[in-house]
N, CA and C of each residue as an Amber inpcrd file, in Angstrom:
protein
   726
  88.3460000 135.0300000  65.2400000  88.7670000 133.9270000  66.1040000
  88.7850000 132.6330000  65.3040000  89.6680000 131.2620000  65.6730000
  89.6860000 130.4640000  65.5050000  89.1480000 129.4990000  66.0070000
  88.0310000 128.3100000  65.8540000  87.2550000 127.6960000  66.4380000
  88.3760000 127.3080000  67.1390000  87.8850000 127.0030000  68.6990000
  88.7250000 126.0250000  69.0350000  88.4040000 124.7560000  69.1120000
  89.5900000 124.0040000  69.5080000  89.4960000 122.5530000  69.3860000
  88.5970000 121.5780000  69.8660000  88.5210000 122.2210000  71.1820000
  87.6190000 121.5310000  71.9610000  86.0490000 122.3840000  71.9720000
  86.0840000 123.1950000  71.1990000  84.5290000 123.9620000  71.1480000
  83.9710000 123.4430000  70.1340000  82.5930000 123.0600000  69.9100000
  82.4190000 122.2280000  69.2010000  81.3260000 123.2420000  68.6320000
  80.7210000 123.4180000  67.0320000  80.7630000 124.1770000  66.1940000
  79.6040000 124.7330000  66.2550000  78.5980000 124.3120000  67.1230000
  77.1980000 124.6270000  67.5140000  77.6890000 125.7450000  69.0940000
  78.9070000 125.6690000  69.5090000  79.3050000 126.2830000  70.8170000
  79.6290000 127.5990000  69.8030000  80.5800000 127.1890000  68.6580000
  81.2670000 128.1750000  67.9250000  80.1710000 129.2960000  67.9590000
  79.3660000 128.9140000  66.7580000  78.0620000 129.4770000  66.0970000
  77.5530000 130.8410000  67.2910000  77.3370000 130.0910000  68.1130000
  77.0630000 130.7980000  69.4250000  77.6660000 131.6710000  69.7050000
  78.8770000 131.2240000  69.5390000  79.9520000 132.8770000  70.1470000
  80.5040000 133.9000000  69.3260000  79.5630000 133.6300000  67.9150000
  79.4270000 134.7850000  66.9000000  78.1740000 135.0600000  66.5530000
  77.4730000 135.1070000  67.3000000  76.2860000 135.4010000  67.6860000
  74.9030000 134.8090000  66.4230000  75.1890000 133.7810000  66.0180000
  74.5620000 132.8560000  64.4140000  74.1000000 131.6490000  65.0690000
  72.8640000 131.6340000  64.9880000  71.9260000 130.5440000  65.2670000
  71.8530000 129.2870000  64.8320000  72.1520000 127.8260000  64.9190000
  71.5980000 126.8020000  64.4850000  70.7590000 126.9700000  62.5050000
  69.8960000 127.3640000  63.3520000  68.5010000 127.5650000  62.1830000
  69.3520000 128.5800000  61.3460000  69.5950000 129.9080000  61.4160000
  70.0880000 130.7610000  60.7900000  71.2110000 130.4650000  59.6010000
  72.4150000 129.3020000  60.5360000  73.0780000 129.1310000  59.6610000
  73.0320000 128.4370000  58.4920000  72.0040000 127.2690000  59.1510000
  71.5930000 126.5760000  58.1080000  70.6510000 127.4070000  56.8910000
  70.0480000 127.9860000  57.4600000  69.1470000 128.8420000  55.6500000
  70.1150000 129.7840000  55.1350000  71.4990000 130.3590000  55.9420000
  72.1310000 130.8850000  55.2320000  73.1320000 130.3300000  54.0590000
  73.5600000 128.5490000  54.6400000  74.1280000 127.8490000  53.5750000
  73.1430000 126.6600000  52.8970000  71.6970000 127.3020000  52.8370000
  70.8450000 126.2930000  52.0160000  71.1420000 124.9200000  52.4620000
  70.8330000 124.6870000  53.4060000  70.7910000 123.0820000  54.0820000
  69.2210000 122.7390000  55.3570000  68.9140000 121.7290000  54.8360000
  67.9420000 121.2100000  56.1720000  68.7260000 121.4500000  57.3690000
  67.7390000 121.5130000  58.7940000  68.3510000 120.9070000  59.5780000
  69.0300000 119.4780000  60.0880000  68.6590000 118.2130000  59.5400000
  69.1880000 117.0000000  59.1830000  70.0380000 116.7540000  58.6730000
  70.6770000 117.6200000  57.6930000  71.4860000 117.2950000  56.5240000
  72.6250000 118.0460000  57.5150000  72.3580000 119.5030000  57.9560000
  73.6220000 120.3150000  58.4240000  73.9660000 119.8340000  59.6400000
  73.1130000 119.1690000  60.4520000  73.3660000 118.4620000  61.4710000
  74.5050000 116.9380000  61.4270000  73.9970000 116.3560000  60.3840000
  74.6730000 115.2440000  59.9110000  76.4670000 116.3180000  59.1880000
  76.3070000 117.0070000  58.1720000  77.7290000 117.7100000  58.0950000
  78.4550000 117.9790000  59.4340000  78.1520000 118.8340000  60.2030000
  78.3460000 119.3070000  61.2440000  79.2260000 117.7400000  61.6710000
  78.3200000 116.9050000  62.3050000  78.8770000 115.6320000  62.8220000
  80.0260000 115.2320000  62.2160000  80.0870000 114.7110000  60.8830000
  80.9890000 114.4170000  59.6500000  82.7180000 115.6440000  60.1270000
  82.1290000 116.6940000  60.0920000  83.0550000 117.3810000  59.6250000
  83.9320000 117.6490000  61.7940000  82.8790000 117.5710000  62.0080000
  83.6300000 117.7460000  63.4100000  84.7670000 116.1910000  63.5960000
  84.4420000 115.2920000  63.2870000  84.5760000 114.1190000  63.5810000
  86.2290000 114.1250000  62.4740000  85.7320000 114.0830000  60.9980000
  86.9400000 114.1440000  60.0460000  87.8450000 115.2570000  59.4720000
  86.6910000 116.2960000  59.7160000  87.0190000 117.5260000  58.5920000
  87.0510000 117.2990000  56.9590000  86.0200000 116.5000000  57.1940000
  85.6690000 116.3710000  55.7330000  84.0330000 115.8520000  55.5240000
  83.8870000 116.4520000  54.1230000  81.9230000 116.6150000  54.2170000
  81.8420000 116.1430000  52.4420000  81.1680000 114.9930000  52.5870000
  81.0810000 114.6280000  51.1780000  80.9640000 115.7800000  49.5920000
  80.1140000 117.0440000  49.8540000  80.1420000 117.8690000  48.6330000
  81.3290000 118.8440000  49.1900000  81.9420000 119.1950000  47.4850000
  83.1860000 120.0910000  47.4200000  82.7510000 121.5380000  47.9720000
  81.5760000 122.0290000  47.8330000  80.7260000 123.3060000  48.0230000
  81.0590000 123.5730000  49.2370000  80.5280000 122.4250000  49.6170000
  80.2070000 122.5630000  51.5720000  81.4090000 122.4320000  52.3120000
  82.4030000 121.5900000  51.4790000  83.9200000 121.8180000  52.4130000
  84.1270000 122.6820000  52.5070000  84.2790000 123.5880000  51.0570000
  85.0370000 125.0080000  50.9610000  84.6160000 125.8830000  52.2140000
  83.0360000 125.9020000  51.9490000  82.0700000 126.6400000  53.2900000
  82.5260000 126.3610000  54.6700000  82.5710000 125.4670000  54.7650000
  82.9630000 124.5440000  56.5650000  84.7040000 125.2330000  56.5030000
  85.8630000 124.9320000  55.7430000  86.7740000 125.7660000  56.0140000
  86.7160000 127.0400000  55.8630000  86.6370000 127.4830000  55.0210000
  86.6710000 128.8340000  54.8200000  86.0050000 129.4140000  56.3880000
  84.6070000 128.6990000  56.9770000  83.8620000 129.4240000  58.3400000
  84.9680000 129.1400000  59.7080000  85.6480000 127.7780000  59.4570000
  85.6590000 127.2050000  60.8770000  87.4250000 127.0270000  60.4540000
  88.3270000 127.4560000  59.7440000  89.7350000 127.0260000  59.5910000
  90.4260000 128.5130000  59.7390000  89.6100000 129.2500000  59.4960000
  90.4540000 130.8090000  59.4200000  90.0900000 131.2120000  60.8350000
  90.8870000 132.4500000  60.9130000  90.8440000 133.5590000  62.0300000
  90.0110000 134.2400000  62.0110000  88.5550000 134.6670000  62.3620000
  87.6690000 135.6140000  62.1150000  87.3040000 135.9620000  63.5740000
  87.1150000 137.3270000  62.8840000  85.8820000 137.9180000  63.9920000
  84.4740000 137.9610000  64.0420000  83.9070000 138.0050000  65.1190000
  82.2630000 137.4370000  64.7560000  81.7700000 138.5080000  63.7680000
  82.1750000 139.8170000  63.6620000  81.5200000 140.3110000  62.2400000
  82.1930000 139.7190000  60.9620000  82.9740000 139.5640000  60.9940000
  84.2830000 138.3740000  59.6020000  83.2030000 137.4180000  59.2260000
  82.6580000 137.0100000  60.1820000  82.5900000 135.6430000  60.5020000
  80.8070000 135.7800000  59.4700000  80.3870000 136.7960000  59.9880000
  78.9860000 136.7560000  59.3840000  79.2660000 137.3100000  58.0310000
  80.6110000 138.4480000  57.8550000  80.1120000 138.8720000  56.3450000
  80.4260000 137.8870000  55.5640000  81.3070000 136.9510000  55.9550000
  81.7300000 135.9160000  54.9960000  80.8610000 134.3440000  54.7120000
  79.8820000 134.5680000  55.9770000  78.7610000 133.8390000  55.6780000
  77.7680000 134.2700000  54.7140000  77.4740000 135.8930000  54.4970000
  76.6570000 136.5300000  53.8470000  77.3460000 136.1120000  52.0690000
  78.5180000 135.9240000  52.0550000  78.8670000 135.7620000  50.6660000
  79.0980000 134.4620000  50.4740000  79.0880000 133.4100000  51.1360000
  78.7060000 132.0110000  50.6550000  77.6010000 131.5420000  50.6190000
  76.5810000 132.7670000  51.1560000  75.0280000 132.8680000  50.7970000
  74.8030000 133.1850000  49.4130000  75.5220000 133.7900000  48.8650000
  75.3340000 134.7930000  47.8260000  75.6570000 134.0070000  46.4160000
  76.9320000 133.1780000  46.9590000  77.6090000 132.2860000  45.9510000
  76.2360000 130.8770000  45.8490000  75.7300000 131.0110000  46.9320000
  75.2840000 129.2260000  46.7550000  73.1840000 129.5780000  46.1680000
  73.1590000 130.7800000  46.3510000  71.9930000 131.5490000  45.1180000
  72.2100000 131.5180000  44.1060000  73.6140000 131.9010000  43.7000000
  74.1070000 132.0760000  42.3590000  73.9710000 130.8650000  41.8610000
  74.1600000 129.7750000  42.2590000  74.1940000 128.4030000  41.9960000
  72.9950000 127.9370000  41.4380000  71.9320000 128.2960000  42.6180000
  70.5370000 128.1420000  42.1290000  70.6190000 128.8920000  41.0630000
  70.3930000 129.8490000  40.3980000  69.9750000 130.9710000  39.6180000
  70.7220000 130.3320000  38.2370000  72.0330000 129.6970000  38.4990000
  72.5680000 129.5240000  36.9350000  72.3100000 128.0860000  36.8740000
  71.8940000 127.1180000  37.7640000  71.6230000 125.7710000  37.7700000
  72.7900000 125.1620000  37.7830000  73.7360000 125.6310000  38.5030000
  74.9820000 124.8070000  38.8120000  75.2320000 123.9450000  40.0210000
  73.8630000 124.1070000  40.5450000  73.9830000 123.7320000  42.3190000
  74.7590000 122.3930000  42.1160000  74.4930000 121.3650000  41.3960000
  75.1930000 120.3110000  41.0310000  76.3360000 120.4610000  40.7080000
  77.3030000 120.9800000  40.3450000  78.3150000 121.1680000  39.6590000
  79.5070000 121.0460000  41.1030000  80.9600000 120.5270000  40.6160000
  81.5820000 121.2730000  41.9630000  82.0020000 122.5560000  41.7380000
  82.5110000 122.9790000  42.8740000  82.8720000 124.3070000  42.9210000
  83.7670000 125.0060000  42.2360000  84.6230000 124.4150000  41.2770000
  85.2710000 125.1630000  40.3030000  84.4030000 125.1370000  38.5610000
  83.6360000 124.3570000  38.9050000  82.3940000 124.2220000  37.2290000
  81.7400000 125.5720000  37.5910000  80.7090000 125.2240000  38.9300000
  80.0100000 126.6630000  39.2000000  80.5040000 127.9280000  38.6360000
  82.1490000 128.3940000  39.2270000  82.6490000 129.2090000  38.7490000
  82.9220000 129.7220000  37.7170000  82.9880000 128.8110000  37.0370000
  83.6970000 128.6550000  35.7770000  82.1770000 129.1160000  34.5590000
  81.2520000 128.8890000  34.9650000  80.0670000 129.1660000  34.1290000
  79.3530000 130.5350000  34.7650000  79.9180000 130.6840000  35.7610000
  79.5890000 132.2470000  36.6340000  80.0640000 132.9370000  35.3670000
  81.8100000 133.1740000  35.4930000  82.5820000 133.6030000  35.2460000
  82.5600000 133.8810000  33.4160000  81.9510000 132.9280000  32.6780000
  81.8670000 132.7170000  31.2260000  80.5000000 133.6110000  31.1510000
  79.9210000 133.3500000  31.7170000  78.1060000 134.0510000  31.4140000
  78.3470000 135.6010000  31.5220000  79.1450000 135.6650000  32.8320000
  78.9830000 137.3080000  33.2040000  79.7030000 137.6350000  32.2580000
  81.0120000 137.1360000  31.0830000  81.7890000 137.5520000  30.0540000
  81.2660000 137.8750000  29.2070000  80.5490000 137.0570000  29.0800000
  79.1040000 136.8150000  27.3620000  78.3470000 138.3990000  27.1000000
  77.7270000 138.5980000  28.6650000  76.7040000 139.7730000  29.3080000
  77.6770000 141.0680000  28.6680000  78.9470000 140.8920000  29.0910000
  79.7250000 142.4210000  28.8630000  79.7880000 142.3290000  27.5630000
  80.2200000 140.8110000  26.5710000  80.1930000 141.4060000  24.9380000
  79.4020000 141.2850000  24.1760000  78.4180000 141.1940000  24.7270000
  77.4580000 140.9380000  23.9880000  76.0420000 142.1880000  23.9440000
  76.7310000 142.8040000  25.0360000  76.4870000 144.5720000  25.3690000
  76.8820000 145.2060000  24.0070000  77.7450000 145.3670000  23.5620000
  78.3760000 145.8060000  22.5730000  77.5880000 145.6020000  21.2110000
  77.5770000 146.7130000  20.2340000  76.3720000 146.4410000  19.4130000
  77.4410000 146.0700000  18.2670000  78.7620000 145.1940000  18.5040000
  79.6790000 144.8010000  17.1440000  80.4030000 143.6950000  17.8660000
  79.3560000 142.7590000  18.7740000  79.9540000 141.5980000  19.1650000
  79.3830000 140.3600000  17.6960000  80.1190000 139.5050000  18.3670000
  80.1690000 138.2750000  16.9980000  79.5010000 137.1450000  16.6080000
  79.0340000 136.9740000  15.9960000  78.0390000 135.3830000  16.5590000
  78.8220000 134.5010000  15.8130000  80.0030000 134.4080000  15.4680000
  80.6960000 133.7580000  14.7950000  81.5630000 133.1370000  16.0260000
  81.7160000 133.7490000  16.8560000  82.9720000 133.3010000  17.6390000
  81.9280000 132.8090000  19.4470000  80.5210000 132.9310000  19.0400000
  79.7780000 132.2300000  20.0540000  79.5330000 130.5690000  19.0130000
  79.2200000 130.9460000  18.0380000  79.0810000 129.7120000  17.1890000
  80.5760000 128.8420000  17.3380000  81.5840000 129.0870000  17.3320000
  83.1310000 128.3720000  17.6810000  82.7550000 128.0400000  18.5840000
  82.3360000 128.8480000  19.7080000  82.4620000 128.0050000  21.2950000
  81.3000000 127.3880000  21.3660000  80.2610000 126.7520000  20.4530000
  79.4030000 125.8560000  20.9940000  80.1940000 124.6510000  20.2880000
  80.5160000 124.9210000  19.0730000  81.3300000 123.9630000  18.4820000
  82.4470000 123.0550000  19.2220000  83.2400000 124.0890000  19.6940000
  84.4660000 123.6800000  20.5340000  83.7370000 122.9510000  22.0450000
  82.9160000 122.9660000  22.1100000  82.1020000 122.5190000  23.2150000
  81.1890000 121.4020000  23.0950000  80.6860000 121.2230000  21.8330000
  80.5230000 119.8410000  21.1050000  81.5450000 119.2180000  21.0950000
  81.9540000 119.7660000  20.5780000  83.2380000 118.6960000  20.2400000
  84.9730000 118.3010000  20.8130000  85.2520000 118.4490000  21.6840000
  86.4860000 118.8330000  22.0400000  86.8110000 116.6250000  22.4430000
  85.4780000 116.5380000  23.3530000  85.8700000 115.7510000  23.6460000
  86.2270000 114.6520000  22.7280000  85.4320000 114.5360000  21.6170000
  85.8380000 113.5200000  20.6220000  86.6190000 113.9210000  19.0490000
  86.8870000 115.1880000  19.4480000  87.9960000 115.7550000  18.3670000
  89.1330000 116.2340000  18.7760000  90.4530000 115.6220000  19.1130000
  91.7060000 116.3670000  19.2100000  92.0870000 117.4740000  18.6550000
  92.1680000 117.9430000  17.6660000  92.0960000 119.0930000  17.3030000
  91.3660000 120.4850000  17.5180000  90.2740000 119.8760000  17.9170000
  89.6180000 121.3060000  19.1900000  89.8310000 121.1260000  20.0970000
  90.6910000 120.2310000  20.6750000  90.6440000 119.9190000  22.0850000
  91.8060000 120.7800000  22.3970000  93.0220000 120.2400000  21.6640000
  94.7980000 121.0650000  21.6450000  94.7320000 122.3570000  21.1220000
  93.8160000 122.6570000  20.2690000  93.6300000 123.8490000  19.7640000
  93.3450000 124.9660000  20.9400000  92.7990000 124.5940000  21.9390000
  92.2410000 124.7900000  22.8520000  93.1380000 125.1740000  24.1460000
  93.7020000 123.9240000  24.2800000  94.5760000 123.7490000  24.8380000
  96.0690000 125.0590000  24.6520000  96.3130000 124.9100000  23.4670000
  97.3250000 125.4350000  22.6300000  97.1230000 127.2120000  23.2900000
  96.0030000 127.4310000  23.0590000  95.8700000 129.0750000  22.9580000
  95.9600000 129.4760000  24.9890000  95.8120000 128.4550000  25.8350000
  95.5650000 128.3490000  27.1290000  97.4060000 128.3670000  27.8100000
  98.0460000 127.1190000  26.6490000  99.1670000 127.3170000  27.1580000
 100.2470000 128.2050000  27.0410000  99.7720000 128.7620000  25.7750000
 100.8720000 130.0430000  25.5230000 100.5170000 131.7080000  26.1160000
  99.1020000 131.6880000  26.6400000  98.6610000 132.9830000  27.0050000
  98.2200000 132.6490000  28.8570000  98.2240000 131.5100000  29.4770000
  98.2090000 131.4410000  30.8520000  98.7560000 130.6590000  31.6710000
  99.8530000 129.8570000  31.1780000 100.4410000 129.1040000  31.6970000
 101.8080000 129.2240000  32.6130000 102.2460000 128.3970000  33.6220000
 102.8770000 129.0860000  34.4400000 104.4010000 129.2420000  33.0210000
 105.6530000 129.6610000  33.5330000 106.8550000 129.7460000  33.1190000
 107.6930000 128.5710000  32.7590000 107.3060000 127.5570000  33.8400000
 107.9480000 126.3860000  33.6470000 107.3830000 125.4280000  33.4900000
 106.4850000 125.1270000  32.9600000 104.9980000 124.4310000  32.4040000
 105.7380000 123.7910000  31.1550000 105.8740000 122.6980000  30.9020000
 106.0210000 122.0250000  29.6390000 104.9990000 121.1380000  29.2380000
 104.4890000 121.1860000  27.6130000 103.6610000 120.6200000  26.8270000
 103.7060000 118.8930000  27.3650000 102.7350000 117.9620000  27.1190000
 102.7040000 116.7290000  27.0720000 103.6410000 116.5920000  25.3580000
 104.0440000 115.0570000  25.6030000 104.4050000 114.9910000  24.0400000
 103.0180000 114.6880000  23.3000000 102.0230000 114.1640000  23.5930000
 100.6370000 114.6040000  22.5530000 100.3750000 115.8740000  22.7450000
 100.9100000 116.5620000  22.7720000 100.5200000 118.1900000  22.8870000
 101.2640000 118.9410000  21.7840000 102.6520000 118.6260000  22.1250000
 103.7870000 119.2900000  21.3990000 103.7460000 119.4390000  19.8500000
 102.8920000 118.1280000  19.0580000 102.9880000 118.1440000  17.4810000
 102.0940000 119.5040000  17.2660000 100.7950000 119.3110000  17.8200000
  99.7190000 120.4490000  17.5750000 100.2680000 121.6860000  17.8480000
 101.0340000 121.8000000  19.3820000 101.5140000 123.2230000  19.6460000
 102.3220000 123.6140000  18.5120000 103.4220000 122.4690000  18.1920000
 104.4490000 123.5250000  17.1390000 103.8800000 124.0680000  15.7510000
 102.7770000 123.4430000  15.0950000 102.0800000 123.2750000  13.8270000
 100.9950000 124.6550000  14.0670000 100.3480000 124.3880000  15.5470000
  99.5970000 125.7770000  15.6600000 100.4020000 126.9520000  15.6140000
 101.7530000 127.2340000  16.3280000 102.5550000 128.3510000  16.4860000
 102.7500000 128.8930000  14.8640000 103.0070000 127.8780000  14.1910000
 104.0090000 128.1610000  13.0430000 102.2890000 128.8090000  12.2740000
 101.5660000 128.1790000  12.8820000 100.1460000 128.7340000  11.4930000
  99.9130000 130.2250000  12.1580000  99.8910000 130.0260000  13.4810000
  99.6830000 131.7700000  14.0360000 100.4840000 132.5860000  14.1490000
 101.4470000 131.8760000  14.1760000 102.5290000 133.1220000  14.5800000
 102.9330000 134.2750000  12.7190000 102.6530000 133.4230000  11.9780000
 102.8500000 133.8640000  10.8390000 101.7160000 135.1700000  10.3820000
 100.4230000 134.9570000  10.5080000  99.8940000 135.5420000  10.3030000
  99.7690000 136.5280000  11.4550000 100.2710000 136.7130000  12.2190000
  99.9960000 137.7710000  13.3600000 101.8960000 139.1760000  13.0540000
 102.5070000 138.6030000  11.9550000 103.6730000 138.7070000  12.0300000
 103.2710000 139.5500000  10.2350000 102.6050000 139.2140000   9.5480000
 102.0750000 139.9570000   8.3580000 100.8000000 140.0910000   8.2480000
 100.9680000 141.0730000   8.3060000  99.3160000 141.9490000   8.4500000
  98.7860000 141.8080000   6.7340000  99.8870000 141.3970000   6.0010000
  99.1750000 141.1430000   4.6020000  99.6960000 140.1920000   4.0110000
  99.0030000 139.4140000   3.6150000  99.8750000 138.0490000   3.2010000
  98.9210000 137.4920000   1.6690000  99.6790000 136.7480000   1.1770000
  99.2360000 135.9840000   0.3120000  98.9380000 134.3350000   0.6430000
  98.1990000 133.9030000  -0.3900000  97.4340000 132.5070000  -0.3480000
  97.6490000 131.8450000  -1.2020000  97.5050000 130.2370000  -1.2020000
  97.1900000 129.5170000  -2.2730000  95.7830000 128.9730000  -2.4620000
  95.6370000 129.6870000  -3.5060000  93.9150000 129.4300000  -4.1860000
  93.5780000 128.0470000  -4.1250000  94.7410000 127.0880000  -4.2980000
  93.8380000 125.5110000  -4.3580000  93.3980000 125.6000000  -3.2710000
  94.5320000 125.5230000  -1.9250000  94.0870000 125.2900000  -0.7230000
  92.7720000 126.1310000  -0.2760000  92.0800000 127.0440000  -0.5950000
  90.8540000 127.7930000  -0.3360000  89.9180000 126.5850000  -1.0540000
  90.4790000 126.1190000  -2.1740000  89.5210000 125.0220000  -3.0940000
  89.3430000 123.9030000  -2.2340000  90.3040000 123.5560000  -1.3660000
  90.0280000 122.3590000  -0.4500000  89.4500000 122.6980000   0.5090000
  89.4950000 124.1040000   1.1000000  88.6610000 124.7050000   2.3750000
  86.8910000 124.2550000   2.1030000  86.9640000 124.4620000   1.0890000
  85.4430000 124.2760000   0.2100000  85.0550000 123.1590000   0.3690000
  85.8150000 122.4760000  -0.5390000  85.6240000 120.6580000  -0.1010000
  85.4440000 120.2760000   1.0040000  86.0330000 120.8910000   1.6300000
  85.8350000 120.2640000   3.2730000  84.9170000 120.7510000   3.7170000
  84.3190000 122.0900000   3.8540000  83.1900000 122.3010000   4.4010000
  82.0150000 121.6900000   3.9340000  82.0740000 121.3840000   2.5180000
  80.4370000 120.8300000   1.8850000  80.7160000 119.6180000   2.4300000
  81.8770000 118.9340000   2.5340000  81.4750000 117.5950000   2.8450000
  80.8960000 117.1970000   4.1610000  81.7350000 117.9500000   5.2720000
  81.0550000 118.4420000   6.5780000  79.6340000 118.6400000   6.8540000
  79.3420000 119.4140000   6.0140000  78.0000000 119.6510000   5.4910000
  76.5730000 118.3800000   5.7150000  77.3200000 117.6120000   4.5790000
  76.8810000 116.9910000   3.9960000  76.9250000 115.4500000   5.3560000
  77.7790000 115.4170000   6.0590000  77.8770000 114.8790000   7.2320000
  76.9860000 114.8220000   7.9140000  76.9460000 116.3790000   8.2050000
  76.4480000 116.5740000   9.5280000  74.3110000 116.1920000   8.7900000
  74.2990000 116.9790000   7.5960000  73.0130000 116.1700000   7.4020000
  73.1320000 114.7340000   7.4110000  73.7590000 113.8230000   7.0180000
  73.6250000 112.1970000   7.1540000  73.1280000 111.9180000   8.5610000
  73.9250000 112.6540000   9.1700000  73.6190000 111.9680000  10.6490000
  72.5900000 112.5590000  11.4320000  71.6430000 113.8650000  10.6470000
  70.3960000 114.0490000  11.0490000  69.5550000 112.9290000  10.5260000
  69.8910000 112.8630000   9.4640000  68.8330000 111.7670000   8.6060000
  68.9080000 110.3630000   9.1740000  69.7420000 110.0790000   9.8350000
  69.8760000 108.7480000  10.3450000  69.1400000 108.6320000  11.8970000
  69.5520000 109.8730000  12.4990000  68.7010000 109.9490000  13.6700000
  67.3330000 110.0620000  13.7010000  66.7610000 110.7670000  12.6970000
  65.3750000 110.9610000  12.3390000  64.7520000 109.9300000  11.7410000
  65.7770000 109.1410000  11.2840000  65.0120000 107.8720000  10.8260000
  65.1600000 106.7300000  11.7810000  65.7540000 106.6950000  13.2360000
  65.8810000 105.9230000  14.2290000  64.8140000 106.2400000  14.9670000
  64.8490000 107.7220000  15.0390000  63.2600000 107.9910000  15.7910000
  62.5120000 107.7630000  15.4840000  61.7010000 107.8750000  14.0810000
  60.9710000 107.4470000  13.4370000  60.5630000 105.9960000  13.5860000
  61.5130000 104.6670000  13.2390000  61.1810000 103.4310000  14.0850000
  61.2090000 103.4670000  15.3970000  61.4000000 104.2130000  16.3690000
  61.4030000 103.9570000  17.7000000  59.4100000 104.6480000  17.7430000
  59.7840000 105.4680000  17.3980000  58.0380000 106.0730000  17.3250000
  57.1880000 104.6250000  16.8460000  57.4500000 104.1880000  15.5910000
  56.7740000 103.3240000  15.0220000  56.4880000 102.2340000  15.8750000
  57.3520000 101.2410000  16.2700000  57.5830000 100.3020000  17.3830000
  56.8080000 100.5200000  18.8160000  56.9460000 102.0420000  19.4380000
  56.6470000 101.9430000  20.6730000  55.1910000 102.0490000  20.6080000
  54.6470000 103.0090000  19.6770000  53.1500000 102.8600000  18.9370000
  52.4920000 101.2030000  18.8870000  52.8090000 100.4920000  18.1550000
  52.6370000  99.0960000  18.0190000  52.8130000  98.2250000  19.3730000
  53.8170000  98.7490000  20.2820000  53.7770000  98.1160000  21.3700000
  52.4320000  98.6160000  22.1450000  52.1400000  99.7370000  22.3190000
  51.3060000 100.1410000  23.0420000  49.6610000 100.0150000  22.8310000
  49.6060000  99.9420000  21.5940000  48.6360000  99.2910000  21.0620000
  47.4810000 101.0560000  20.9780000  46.2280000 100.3340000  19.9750000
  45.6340000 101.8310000  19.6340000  45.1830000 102.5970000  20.5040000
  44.8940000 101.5210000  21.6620000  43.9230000 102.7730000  22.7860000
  44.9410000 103.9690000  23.4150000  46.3040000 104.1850000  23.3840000
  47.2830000 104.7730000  23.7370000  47.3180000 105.9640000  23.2340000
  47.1660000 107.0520000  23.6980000  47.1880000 108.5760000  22.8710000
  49.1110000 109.0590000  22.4810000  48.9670000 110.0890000  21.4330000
  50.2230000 110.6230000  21.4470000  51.1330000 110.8440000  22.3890000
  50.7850000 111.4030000  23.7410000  50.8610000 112.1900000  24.5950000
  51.6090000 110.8070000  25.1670000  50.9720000 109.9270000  25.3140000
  51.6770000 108.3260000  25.7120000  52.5210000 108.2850000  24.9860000
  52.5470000 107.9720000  23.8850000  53.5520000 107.1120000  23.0590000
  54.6990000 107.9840000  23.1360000  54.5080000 109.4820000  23.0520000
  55.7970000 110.4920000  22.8880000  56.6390000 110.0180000  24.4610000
  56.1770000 110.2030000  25.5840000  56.1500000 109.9990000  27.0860000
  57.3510000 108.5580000  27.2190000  56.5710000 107.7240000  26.3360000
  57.4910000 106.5050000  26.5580000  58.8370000 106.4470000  25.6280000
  58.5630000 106.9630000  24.1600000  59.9330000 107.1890000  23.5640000
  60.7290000 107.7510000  24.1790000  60.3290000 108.8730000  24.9450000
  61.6320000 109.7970000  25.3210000  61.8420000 108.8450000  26.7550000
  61.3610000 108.6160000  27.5240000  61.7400000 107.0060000  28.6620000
  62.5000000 106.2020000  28.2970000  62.1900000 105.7280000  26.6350000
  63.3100000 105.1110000  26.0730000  64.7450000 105.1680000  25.7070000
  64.4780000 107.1770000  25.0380000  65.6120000 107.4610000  24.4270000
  66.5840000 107.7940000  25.9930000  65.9530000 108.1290000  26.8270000
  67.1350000 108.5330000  28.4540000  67.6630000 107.3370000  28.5900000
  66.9570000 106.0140000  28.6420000  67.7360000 104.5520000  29.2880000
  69.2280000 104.7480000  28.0960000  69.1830000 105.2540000  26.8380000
  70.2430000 104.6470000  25.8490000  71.1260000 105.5300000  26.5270000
């Protein structure tokens, strides 16, 4: 059935035989809070979290029958555990998924006693970094638009330089299963990684030596009677405000 218009959602509840109290521990809400939705959503049809809309339509916009009605409550029970369990409760409802969906992937290859830690090491990388590197970002992008994108989907023009430059680098090697190289360019692969390297230590050493005066400083502020346990307590107080 379809709520009706003039039945108001505590009448609904009722005539699929789901309690007040019930529904609420089935979609993890106080009574205050689901009471206040309830109001909200009767009033606008709309409920400040993305979670709880989906829930409120999905219960009260479709056609169900009062058993419909409960099994499909039983699985937005199920989804909003899952939430708890992976710590997405915060997230909206397509993040949740989306880290459901990646974890349970991980679980199946990582079953496998010839999965890769090379290509979990890429995706923390690509996950560091996407946002402040274009090139993992389109790279990214690149492999998304040619393997899931609709038919008539066209590139941005900041998209298009990377797409054609990526095609021409993959498509080649997927096209000869044996190919030849130029040895300098492996010589610059080199270069670039030590220097990377050599980066990525600078900017440990710089952080460790920021902590280091922040340790020093907050010590001196606090003066001697202050134990470790303090001084650590307030650096990291410090380092969240930056």
């Amino acid at each position: 059935m379809v709520m009706d218009a003039k039945m108001s959602i505590k009448e609904y509840l009722k005539s699929v035989g789901v309690s007040k109290q019930e529904f609420a521990s089935e979609i993890k809400l106080s009574r205050p809070t689901l009471d206040g939705y309830i109001e909200a959503y009767e009033k606008s049809g709309r409920l400040p979290r993305e979670r709880y809309q989906i829930i409120f339509d999905s219960l009260f916009r479709e056609e169900l029958t009062a058993v419909e009605f409960k099994e499909k409550l039983k699985k937005m029970h199920r989804l909003l555990e899952r939430d708890v369990r992976l710590g997405t409760e915060k997230l909206d409802a397509r993040a949740a998924d989306e880290v459901s969906r990646v974890k349970n992937r991980m679980l199946r290859d990582m079953s496998e006693k010839d999965w890769n830690p090379s290509v979990y090491a890429f995706l923390e990388m690509m996950l560091e970094n996407y946002r402040r590197d274009a090139v993992f970002r389109r790279l990214a992008e690149y492999f998304v638009f040619l393997n899931r994108s609709n038919v008539n989907e066209d590139a941005s023009e900041e998209q298009k330089p990377y797409f054609v430059n990526f095609y021409k680098t993959f498509d080649s090697l997927y096209k000869d299963s044996k190919f030849d190289y130029d040895a300098k360019y492996y010589d610059l692969l080199i270069e670039r990684r030590d220097q990377l390297a050599k980066d990525r230590k600078a900017q440990r050493d710089q952080k460790n030596e920021e902590l280091m005066k922040l340790l020093s400083s907050t010590a001196k502020e606090m003066g001697t009677e202050a134990t470790n346990a303090e001084i650590i307590k307030a650096v990291l107080e410090k380092l969240q405000t930056k």
